[in-house]
Every structure is written in structure tokens, then in C-alpha cells.
BALO-142663 format. One record per residue (C-alpha): y, x, z; residue in one letter. Coordinates in steps of 0.1 Angstrom, whole numbers, padded with zeros to 4 digits, always signed. Each point is the difference from the previous one (the first is absolute). Layout:
YXZA ...
! end
This chain:
-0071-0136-0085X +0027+0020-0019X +0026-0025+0002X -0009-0009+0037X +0011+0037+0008X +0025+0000-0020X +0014-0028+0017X -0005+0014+0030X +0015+0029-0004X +0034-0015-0009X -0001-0018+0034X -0007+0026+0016X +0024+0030-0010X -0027+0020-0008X +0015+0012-0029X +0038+0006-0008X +0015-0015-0027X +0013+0010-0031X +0036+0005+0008X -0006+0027+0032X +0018+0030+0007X -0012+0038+0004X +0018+0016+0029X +0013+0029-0017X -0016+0033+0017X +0017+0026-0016X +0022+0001+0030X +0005-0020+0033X +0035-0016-0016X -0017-0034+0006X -0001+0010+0041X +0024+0005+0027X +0000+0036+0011X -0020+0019+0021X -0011+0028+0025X -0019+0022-0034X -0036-0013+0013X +0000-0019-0035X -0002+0018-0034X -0008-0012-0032X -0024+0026-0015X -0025+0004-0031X -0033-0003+0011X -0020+0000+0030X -0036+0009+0014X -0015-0002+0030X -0028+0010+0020X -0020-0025+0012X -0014+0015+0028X +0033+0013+0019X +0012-0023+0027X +0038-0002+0004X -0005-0009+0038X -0018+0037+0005X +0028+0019-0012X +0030+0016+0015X +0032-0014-0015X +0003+0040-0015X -0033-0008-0017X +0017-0028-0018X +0022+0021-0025X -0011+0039-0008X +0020+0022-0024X -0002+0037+0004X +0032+0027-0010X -0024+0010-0029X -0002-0035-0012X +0037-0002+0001X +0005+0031-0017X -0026-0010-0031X +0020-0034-0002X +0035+0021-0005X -0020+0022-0032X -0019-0031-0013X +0027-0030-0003X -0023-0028-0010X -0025+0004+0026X +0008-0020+0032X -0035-0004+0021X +0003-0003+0036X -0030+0001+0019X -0006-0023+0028X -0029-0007+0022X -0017-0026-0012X +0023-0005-0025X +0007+0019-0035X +0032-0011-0020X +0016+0013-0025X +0035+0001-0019X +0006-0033-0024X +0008-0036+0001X -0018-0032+0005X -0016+0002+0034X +0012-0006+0034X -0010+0019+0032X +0008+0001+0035X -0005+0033+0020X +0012-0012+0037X +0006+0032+0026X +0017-0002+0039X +0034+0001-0017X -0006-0022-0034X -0014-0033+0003X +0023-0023-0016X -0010-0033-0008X +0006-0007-0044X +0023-0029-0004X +0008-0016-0030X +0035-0003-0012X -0007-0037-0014X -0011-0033+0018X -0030-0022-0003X -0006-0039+0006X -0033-0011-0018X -0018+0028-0013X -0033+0014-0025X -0002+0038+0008X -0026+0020-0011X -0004+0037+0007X -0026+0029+0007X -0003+0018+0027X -0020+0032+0009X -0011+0006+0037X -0012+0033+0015X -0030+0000+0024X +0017-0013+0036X +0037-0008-0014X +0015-0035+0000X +0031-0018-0003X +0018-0033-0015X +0016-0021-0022X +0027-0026+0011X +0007-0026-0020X +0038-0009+0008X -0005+0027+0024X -0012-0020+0025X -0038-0007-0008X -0024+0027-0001X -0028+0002-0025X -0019+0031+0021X -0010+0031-0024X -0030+0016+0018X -0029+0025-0013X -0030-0029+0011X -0022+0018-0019X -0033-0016+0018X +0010-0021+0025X -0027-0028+0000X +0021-0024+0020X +0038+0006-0008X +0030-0011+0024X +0036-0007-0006X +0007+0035+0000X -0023+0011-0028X +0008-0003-0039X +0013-0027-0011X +0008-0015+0037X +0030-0021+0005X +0013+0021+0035X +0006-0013+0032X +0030-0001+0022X +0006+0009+0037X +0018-0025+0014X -0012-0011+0031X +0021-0038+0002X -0028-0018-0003X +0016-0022-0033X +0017+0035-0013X -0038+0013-0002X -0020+0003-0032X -0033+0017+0001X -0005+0011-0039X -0026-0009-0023X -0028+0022-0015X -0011-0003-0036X -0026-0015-0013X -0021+0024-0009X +0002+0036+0001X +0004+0012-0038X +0021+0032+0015X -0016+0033-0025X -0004+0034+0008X +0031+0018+0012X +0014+0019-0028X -0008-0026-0027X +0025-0025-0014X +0000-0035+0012X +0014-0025-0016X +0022-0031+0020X +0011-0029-0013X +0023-0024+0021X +0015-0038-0005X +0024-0001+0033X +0023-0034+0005X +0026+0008+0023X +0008-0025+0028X +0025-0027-0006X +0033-0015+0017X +0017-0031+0000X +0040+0001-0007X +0005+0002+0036X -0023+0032+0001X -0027-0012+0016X -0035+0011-0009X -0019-0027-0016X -0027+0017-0016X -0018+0035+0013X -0009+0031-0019X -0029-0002-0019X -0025+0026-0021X -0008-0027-0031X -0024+0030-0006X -0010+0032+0004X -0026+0022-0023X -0016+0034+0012X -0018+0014-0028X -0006-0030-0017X -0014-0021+0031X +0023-0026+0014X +0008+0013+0037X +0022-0029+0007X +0006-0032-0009X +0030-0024+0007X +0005+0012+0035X +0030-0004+0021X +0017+0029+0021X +0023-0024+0025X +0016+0034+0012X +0013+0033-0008X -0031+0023+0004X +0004+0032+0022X +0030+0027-0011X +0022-0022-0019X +0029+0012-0019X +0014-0032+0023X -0015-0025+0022X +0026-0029-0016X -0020-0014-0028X +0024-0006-0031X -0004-0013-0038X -0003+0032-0014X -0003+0034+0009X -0008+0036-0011X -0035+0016-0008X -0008+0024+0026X -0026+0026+0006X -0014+0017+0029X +0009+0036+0003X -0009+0010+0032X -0038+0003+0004X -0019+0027-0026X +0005+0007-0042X -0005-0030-0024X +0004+0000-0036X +0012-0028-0021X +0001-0012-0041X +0007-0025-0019X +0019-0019+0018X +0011-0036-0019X +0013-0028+0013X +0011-0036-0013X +0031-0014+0024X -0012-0041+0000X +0022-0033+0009X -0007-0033-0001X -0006-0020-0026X +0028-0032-0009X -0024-0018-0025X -0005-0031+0009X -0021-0030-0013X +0017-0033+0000X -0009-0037-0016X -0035+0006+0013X -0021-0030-0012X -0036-0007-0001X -0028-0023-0010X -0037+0003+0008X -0035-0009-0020X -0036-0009+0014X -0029+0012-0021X -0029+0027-0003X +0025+0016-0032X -0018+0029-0017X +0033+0014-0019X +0035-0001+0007X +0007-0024-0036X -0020-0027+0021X +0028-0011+0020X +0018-0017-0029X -0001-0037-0004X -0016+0003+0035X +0016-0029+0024X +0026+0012+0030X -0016-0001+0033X +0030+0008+0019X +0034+0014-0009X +0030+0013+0021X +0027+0023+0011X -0005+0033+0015X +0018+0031+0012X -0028+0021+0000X -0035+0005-0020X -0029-0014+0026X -0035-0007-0009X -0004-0020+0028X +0020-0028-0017X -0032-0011-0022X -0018-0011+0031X -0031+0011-0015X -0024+0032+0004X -0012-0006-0036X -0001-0013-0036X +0040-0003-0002X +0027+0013-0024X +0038+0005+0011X +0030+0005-0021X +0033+0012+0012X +0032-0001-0019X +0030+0017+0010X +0035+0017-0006X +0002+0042+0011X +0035+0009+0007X +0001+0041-0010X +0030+0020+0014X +0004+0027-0024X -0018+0009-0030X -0029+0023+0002X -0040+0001-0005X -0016-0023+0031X -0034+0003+0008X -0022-0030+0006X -0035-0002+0022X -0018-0027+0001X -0033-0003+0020X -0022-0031+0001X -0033-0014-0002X -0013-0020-0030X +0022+0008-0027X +0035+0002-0009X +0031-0001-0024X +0037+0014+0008X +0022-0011-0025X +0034+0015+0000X +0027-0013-0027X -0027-0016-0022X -0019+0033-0006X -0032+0011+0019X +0005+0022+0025X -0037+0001+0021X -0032-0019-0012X -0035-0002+0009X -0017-0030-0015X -0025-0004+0031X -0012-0024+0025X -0021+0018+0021X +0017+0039-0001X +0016+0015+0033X +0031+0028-0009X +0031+0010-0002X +0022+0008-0029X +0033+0012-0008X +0025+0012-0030X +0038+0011-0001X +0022-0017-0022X +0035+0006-0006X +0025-0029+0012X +0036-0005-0008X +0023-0012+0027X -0005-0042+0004X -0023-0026-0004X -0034-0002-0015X -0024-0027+0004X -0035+0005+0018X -0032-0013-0004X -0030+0008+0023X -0033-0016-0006X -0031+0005+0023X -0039-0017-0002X -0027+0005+0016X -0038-0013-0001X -0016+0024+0021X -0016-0010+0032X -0006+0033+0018X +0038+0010-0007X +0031-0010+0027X +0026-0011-0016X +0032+0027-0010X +0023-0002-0014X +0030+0026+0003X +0032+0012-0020X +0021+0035+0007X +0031+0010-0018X +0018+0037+0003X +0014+0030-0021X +0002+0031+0000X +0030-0002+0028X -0011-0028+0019X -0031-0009+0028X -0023-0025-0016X +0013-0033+0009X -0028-0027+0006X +0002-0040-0011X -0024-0015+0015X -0008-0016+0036X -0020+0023+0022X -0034-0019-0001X -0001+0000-0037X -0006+0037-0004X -0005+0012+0031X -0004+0038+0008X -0040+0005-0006X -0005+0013-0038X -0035-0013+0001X -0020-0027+0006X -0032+0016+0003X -0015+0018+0029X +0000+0039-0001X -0034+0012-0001X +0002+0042+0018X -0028+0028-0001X +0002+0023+0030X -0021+0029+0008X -0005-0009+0036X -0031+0021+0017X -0013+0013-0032X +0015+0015-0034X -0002-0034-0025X -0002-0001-0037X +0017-0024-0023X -0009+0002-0042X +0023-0016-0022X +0027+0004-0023X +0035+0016+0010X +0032+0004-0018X +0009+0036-0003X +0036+0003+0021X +0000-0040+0004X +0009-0007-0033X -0015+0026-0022X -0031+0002-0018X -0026-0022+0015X -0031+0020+0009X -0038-0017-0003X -0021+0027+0016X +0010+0008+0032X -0004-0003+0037X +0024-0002+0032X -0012+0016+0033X +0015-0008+0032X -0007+0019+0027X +0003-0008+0041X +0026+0023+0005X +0024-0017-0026X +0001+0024-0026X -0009-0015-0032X -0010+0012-0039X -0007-0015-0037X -0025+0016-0018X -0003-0006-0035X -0041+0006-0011X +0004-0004-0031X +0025+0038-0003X -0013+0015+0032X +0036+0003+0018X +0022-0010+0032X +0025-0023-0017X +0020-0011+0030X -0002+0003+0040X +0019-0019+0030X -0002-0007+0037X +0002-0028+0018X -0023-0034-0006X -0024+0002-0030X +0001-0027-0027X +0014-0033-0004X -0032-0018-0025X +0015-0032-0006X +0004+0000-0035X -0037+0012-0003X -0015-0024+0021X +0024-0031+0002X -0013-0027-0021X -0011+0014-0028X +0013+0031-0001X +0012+0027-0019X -0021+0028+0010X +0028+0025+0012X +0012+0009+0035X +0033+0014+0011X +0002+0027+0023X +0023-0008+0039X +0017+0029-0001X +0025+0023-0013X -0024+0021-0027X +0011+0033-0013X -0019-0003-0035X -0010+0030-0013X -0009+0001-0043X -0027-0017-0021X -0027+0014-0022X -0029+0025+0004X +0007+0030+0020X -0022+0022-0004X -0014+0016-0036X -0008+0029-0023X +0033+0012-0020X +0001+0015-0031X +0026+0022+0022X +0025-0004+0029X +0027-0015-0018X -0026-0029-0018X +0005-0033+0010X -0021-0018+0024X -0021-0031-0017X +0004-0033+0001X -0020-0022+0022X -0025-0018-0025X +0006+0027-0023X -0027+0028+0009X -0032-0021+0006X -0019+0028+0012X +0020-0007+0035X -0022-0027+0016X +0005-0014+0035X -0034-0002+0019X +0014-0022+0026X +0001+0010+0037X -0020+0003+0030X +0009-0007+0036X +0003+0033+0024X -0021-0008+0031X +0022+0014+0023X +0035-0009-0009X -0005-0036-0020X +0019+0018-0027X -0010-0005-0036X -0013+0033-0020X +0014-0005-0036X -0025+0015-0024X +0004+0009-0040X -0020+0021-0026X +0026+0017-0027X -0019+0027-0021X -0030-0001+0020X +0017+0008+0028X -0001-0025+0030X +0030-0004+0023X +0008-0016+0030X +0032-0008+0016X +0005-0004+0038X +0030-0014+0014X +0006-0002+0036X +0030+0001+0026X +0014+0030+0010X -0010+0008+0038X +0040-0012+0011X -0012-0036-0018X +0032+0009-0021X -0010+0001-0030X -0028+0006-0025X -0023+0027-0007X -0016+0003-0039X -0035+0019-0005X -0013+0009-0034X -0037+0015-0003X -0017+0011-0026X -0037+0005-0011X +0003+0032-0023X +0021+0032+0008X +0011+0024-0026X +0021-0026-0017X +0023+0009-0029X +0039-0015-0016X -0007-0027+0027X +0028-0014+0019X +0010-0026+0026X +0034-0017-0003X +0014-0005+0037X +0032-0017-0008X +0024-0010-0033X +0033+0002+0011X +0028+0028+0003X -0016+0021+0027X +0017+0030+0023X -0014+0026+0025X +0009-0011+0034X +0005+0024+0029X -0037-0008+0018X -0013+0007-0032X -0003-0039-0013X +0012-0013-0030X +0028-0027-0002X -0009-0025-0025X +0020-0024-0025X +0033+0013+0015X -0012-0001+0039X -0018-0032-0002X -0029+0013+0015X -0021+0035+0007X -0028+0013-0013X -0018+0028+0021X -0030+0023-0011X -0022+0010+0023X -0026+0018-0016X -0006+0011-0040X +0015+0014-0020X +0039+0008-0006X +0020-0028-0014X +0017+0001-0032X +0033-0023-0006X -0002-0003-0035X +0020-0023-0027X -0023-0025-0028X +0013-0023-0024X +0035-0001+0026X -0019-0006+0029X +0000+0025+0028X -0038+0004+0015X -0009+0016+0034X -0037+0015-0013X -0027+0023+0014X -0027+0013-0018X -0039-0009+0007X -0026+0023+0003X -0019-0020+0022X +0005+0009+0033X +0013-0028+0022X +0037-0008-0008X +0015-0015+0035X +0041-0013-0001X +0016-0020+0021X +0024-0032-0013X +0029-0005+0027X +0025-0028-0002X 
! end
């Protein structure tokens, strides 16, 4: 499963590359000027419940005489305050603060063809604007927070036009999914654009295309064309390569590391192509030799198809790769069966199979000329359709694929998905789950799904929330396809939250929290089913001391609501961990965690305490067991 990702990332542009640049914010050197509606500043919070669209445009920027006069006596502060937005002096984020007279679109200085960008953004509650890639397709920026059935002009939404010839018109195209978070949290994008292509004469042979695009980890797009500049072009004449441009002109947007990898096509190319072919149920890759030639040939391109057979075959491919310059080339190969890439008589990609599905891959570095290639593929495994694909790139160059259409096409997976949803009822899925999608893997715990799409993890064996989404509930098909693994994976964009126990007597407040596994005397008594709402109760004993957690949605079906009860009052050095993670006071009263990823709000106990343990910042409150009540918004 590791490699299949892996593999499918590097198709995808879901990741940059290793050779990306940072667009320098320390200044806007890197963009054409501007009306002053974009400053680069220090940092920036903002308040989550303030719509821009309610404001006056004087409501946008405040600064009082006495503020000016304390900025004159104290040189190194700088804080402007802005409603809903609070910035101050320093370097490495960008903001827009549009007003009747400053609304300039931000135009880069440089020019783009092929593209990986990656960048995030920060959205107050009702605000929205764009990104053009070559300034003439719009990526829409949009607080979606919610939105159960987004459009092209929510997050992540490739924008419409308004043209009204009726082969000048192009209607947009909504995401996915709707990943968007909470306004005033960072999202993260990640996007693999191809620009559109022209013959010698100029002629457009090829439109513009989003290879990919990420919200918040969840593929929003994928290999979609945009046949036509999308509404408020920098220009309506599509070209080769054009500037970066973003929207100005409709509310405050914040922006940070913004990196991006400029891509052209790749000139390897793979002559001498030769194969031969073998009939036989062969268990390893070794059993091909001394094995008689079924068929043998000339091709241009790798194809399957050639061994006429569905399966019990084996298929070598020899070959010559002409490399244009020297540098380190990456190689994915997926397939059925099992394979061997061979490049210069050294193994590049092996795995000795005949009955595995995957995709692998490896950089090597290549000097400029030729090398001789060797590709061999079996496969004795019924239930399997016959793949076989090969993709070469670098760290400057689009993947470049070598093999006919129909011998890898676009599905990564032969198998049927098999999808949990919470349709008239909450539903309840037990298995394991990979902490973050790739991090610890979690034995004890249980996903709930809910009607209204929002969605939790709860991990029984430490008694905590480890990670929440909206959207469609679970994907089981490892648990339950053949046979199985046991684990689920989660359809939506999950703000994880931390692991271990959360609740405990300390020694004092700066003590550490235990372990899961490590303090015994915490026991999980399983849960029970609340008549009502269909909603597990989670109940535990620690110290004699029962405790049940509730979880429910909040009344806006927004996010989620935690409830911890306790049997005994009077409790003593007991605390409740509510998030690990930098953590700062908001303006509604919330706390920001992990560097605005998410928010934390209390809503009855105690006050919290923001304490740092073993260099780990900690969001506690301590227990004395009344009910403790906090909201986790996303």
C-alpha cells in the first residue's frame, strides 16, 4: 500500500519535488506593483466569527492617533488592528486588505508554463478570492466552511467565465469534496497545473489542465481540463506562459509558504524497443530462464496487450534510453504480478512476485546518453488485470509515460471500493487506523459517522478524540476486501488531534501525562448506545472513578461537541489534556492550536492552563469532577 501511494503521488503532483523554490516574502520584489492593499507582515490572527461581507469598508482597517502616537515612542512595535483581522510588523506572511480605493490584483513578476505550487492560505469568515495560474485560470479561494454541497465558486473551485457565445462559455467545475476548514485556520494547497499547448503555427493543440489539485490533503481535482480562460482573466488570449495572479478585489486573505517547481517536458526517450514473451503459471521472476520464446518483436511502446493472454505469462523488454542531460531521473513502474527494471546492468526496481498488485519507484542519477533497459513483468494471478506501466521525470520535468494507454490505464486499482456512510442513523465502524495516515497504527479504536457528515476516531484504548472530518465516512476496503487487514481509512480531510491518555492524576501541573499502556489502572469499560441520539457513550474507570465521554455535533452540524463526566467530585492534582500543540488565546475566547490548525473551545470547567512538558506545548484544565464541556472546530 505504501508504494501504491507513493506512486501515486508522483503522478499526481501532490507533492513538489525536491528542487522547488520559496517565493521570497520578505518583500513583494517577486511582484509587479501595486495599489498598497498588499503588505507583507509578521503574523496574523483572525476572528472566526467576523464576516467581511458585514462590515463597512472603514471597518476593514482601524488605527487610532493614540495608536500612532505609541508606535512613534515604541519603534519595534507595529500592530495594526483590523476587523477581523490582527497583523503585525515582520516578514514571512502575505495579506491583502482590499478598501473602495485599493484592490489591486498581485501579479507576479515571472512567468509560468507547467507548474507544482503549493501554498497556504488563511480565509476570514465570508471573504474569498483567487489564484490564476498564468493569470488566466482561477483556482477560487473562498471561506466554505460547511457547505455540504460545494459549487465552483467555493474552495478549491476551478471559476467560471461569463461569456455568453455559446463555444466562448465555460461553466466551472466544483471540487470534489469539500475539505475547506474553519475560517481563520491555515489550509494547505497543493497544485500540478499543465499549461495548454501550441503547435509552431500557434495553434492550440492541447487545453489547460489541473494534473492535480490537493485541499488539505484530499485530492479536489483530478486531471481535469479548463478549455477556457475562467472569469477575470489577466487576458482572454491564452498563451504558453503567463504570470501568477491573485485576486485582490473581494475581502482580506492571508498567504505563506508559497513554493513552486517551474516544469517542462521531458526529451528522454526510449529507442530499440524489443520484446519476447513466455507462457507458464511462473512463481518467481528466475523462472523465465531457459523458458522457450512464445513471441518476440519490435515495439515503440510498453503494451501488455502484446502477450495475448490474461494470465500465466512472462514478458521481457529490452531497450536503449536516450538521456539529455545529466541529472537524477526518477523511475515508476506499476504492474501486476511481479517485476524487474533493470537499468545499465544494475537493479533499479524489484519485487520477486507473481501474484502482487503495486507500484514502485526510485531516483537514480543519469549522465547525458545511452543506457540499456531491461523491463521484466509476470504474472500468475487470475483475479488480477493485467498492468503493466513505466513513467520517467525529474525534478524539472512532467513525468513522461512509455507505455500504450490500455496497458496501464488510469484506475490505480483493480478492486472494488467498499464505502461506510452514516445514512439515516449514526454508524459505527471498529478497526484499526493509522494515526495521521501514516503514523502509528492504532488497535483499539472506533470510527463514528454521523448523518449529518461530520465524522470522529475514537481511540478506546486512551479515552480521546484522535481525529475528526466531514464529508462521507469510511472507505473499509482494506478491512473487509479479501482477507483483510483490519484497518479503515477515514473519506475526508481529518484534522488529527494527539495520542495517549488524556486525562490523569499529576504529581503537579508541570508532570507529564502517561503513556497509554503505561498506567494500568486506566481501563476502558467499552460503551453504550444513547437512546436518543444513536451516539456511543465511551465509558472508563481510572482511580475508581468512572468516566464517560459524549461526543456529539454542535447544533450548526459544524463541528463536534466533547463531554466528560465524572462519578466522584472533590477531585485533587487531576487534569484533562485538551490539545498538544502550540496553543494561543483567540479573540472569541478559543484557543488556536498547532499553529492555527484547528480550535479548541471550553465551554464549561475550569480555566485552561497552556503549559510546556518535555518540549511539548499542552492546552490543560484541571478536574475536580464537575462536567468538563469543549468544543473541537476545524
Amino acid at each position: 500500500m505504501k508504494n501504491k501511494l507513493v506512486f501515486y503521488l508522483f503522478l499526481s503532483g501532490f507533492s513538489l519535488l525536491a528542487q522547488e523554490q520559496q517565493l521570497s516574502l520578505e518583500n513583494l520584489n517577486d511582484f509587479k506593483d501595486q495599489a498598497g492593499n498588499w503588505k507583507i507582515v509578521g503574523n496574523v490572527v483572525m476572528d472566526r466569527n467576523i464576516d467581511v461581507h458585514k462590515l463597512s469598508s472603514s471597518d476593514i482597517e482601524v488605527k487610532s492617533k493614540k495608536k500612532k502616537r505609541k508606535k512613534k515612542r515604541k519603534k519595534k512595535t507595529n500592530t495594526d488592528v483590523v476587523k477581523p483581522m490582527v497583523f503585525t510588523d515582520g516578514t514571512g506572511i502575505l495579506i491583502n486588505l482590499d478598501n473602495a480605493t485599493q484592490k489591486d490584483k498581485l501579479v507576479s513578476k515571472w512567468e509560468h508554463g507547467d507548474i507544482k505550487l503549493e501554498l497556504e492560505v488563511m480565509i476570514p469568515k465570508g471573504s474569498n478570492s483567487g489564484i490564476y495560474l498564468q493569470g488566466r485560470y482561477e483556482l477560487q479561494l473562498k471561506d466554505s466552511w460547511g457547505v455540504q454541497h460545494p459549487s465552483f465558486s467555493d474552495l478549491g473551485g476551478i471559476y467560471r467565465n461569463w461569456e455568453t457565445e455559446p463555444d466562448k462559455i465555460f461553466r466551472g467545475i466544483p471540487p470534489s469534496s469539500n475539505a475547506a476548514k474553519a475560517p481563520g485556520l491555515w489550509q494547505k494547497l497543493k497544485i500540478h497545473f499543465q499549461a495548454p499547448k501550441f503547435n509552431e503555427a500557434g495553434e492550440k493543440i492541447a487545453n489547460a489542465k489541473f494534473i492535480s489539485v490537493a485541499l488539505n490533503g484530499i485530492i479536489i481535482h483530478d486531471n481535469v481540463e479548463v478549455p477556457l480562460p475562467t472569469g477575470g482573466p489577466i487576458s482572454k488570449e491564452e498563451t504558453a506562459k503567463g504570470p501568477l495572479m491573485i485576486q485582490g478585489d473581494h475581502g482580506p486573505i492571508a498567504f505563506r509558504n508559497i513554493r513552486y517547481q517551474l516544469l517542462k517536458e521531458s526529451s528522454v526517450e526510449l529507442s530499440s524497443l524489443t520484446y519476447k514473451t513466455y507462457k507458464g503459471e511462473f512463481k518467481g521472476l528466475d523462472e523465465l530462464e531457459n523458458q522457450p520464446i512464445v513471441s518476440e518483436g519490435i515495439g515503440k511502446l510498453i503494451d501488455i496487450s502484446l502477450i495475448n493472454e490474461e494470465d500465466n505469462y512472462g514478458i521481457v523488454y529490452n531497450g536503449t534510453l536516450d538521456i539529455p542531460t545529466k541529472d537524477d531521473y526518477i523511475f515508476s513502474v506499476g504492474y501486476t504480478g511481479g517485476i524487474d527494471l533493470v537499468i545499465d546492468g544494475e537493479n533499479i526496481l524489484n519485487h520477486n512476485s507473481a501474484d502482487a498488485q503495486g507500484n514502485l519507484d526510485k531516483t537514480i542519477p543519469l549522465t547525458a546518453g545511452k543506457h540499456s533497459f531491461t523491463l521484466t513483468n509476470i504474472k500468475s494471478a487470475g483475479w488480477r488485470a493485467p498492468r503493466l506501466g513505466l513513467y520517467i521525470a525529474t525534478t524539472t520535468t512532467n513525468p513522461k509515460g512509455f507505455h500504450a494507454y490500455d496497458s496501464y490505464p488510469s484506475s490505480p486499482s483493480s478492486v472494488s471500493s467498499i464505502f461506510v456512510n452514516a445514512e439515516s442513523k449514526p454508524r459505527l465502524l471498529r478497526g484499526f487506523v493509522s494515526f495521521k495516515g501514516n503514523g502509528e497504527r492504532l488497535s483499539h479504536t472506533i470510527g463514528v459517522g454521523m448523518p449529518s457528515g461530520i465524522n470522529f476516531v475514537y481511540n478506546l484504548g486512551s479515552g480521546n478524540i484522535i481525529g475528526a472530518w466531514r464529508g462521507d465516512f469510511s472507505d473499509a476496503t482494506p478491512m473487509w476486501h479479501d482477507r483483510g487487514d483490519g484497518s479503515f481509512r477515514p473519506k475526508g480531510a481529518v484534522q488529527w488531534t494527539f495520542l495517549n491518555q488524556p486525562i490523569a492524576k499529576l504529581t503537579n501541573a508541570k508532570s507529564p501525562f502517561p503513556k497509554t499502556g503505561e498506567a494500568s489502572v486506566f481501563v476502558s469499560k467499552g460503551y453504550a448506545i444513547d437512546q436518543t441520539t444513536g451516539l456511543p457513550i465511551f465509558k472508563h474507570i481510572y482511580k475508581d472513578v468512572e468516566i464517560e465521554n459524549r461526543v456529539s455535533p454542535n447544533n450548526n452540524q459544524t463541528h463536534l461537541i466533547h463531554e466528560v463526566r465524572f462519578s466522584k467530585t472533590g477531585l485533587t492534582s487531576w487534569y484533562c489534556k485538551l490539545a498538544q500543540g502550540k496553543a494561543a488565546q483567540m479573540p472569541d475566547g478559543s484557543f488556536a492550536i498547532n499553529d492555527q490548525q484547528y480550535y479548541v473551545k471550553i465551554l464549561s470547567g475550569q480555566e485552561p492552563i497552556i503549559r510546556e512538558v518535555n518540549g511539548e506545548t499542552e492546552l490543560i484544565i484541571a478536574v475536580d469532577g464537575s462536567t468538563i464541556e469543549y468544543e473541537i472546530i476545524w
